[in-house]
Each structure stands twice: as structure tokens, then as C-alpha cells.
DOPA-563291 format. One line per field, with one value per residue (C-alpha): x, y, z; residue number from 1. Coordinates in steps of 0.2 Angstrom, whole numbers, plus 5000, padded with zeros to 4 digits. Example, Ala and Ser with C-alpha at 12.3 -4.5 7.8 and 13.67 -1.06 7.14 Angstrom:
REM DOPA-563291
xx = 5062,5068 .
yy = 4978,4995 .
zz = 5039,5036 .
seq = 1,2 .
This chain:
REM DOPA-563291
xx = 4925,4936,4930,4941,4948,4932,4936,4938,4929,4940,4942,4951,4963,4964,4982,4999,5013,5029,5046,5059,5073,5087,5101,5103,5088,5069,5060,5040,5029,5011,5003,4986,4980,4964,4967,4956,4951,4953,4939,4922,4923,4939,4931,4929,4946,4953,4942,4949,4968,4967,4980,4991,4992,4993,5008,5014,5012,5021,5036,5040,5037,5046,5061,5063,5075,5070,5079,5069,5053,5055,5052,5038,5050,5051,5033,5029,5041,5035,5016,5022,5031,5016,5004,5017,5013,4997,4994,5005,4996,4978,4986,4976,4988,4984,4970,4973,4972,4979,4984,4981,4992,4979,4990,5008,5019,5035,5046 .
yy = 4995,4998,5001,4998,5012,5013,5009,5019,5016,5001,5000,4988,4992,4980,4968,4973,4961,4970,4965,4965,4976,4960,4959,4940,4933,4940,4939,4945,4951,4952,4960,4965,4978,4987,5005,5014,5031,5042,5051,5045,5063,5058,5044,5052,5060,5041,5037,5051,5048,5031,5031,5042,5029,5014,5024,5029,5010,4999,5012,5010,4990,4990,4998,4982,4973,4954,4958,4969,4961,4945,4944,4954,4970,4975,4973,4984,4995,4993,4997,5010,5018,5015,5025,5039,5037,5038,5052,5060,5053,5060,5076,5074,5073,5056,5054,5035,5029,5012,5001,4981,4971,4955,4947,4947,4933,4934,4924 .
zz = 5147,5134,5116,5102,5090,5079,5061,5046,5029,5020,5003,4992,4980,4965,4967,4959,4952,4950,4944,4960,4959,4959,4947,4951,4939,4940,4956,4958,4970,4971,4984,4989,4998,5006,5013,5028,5025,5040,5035,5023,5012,5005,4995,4978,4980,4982,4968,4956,4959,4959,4944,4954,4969,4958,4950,4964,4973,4957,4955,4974,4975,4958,4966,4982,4982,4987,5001,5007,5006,5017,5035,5044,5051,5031,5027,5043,5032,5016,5024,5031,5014,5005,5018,5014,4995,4997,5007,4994,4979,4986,4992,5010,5024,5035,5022,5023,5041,5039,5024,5026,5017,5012,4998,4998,4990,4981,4970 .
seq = 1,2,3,4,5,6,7,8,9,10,11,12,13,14,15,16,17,18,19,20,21,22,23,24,25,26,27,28,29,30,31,32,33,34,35,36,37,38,39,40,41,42,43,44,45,46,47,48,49,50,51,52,53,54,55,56,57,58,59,60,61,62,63,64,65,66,67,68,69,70,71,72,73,74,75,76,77,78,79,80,81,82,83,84,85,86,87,88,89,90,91,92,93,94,95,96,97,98,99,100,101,102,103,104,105,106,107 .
């Protein structure tokens, strides 16, 4: 029988609201987020640069357009982009397996 991928260590990420890059009034999005470790030794590496990938997280979100946030095509996108700034923001290639968007609302 086949036996699904096993799954990494998960851990939540506390929610951000950013302003929406638009010039035609201010739009917001809050999203939330949990992120899977490839690997249970990179914990305290997440824990320690955890200001580097909130940083890294708001100044890419802050930098959507509304545009760009709405349908699922762009939020496979955006999850995408913010694995990338992740991995960058811990320094561990493919640290973070996966992210899991669990909020995600804009106005």
C-alpha cells in the first residue's frame, strides 16, 4: 500500500497585516501561516532568525499589489515566494519544506 510523504515538524508563525502595495486607496492583508521544517535540527535556527523572516515576510507582502493576491494561482505564487525568503532568511537551503497558508484575507 501506499504511505503518504511523512510529514515534517510544523510550526506556526504568529499572523501579519501589511499595507497592500495600491495607489487607488489602502488595501490590507492578513495572512497566517505555519511552515514545515525539512529537518527537526533546524528548529533553534527558526527560532533565532525569527526577526529575519518576519522582516523578510512583511517587506515582500508589503510589496503586492491587490492584484496579485486574489485568486488561488497567486497565492500558490506568493507561498511559493515566501518558501524562497525563508530558506533565505535561516540560511539552510530547503530548510522549510512547505509553508501552509492558514489565514489569508484582504481588503
Amino acid at each position: 500500500a501506499n504511505q503518504p510523504d511523512p510529514v515534517g515538524m510544523i510550526v506556526p508563525l504568529k499572523g501579519f497585516t501589511v499595507n497592500l502595495n495600491d495607489r487607488k486607496g489602502t488595501k490590507y492583508l492578513k495572512v497566517g501561516l505555519n511552515i514545515e521544517l525539512s529537518n527537526e535540527s533546524i528548529q533553534d535556527v527558526v527560532v533565532e532568525r525569527d526577526a529575519i523572516m518576519r522582516h523578510n515576510i512583511i517587506i515582500y507582502l508589503s510589496g503586492l499589489k491587490s492584484s496579485e493576491v486574489q485568486g488561488a494561482e497567486n497565492k500558490l505564487t506568493i507561498v511559493e515566494n515566501l518558501q524562497k525568503q525563508l530558506n533565505e532568511a535561516i540560511g539552510v537551503e530547503d530548510g522549510i519544506k512547505q509553508v501552509y497558508l492558514t489565514e489569508f484575507r484582504w481588503q
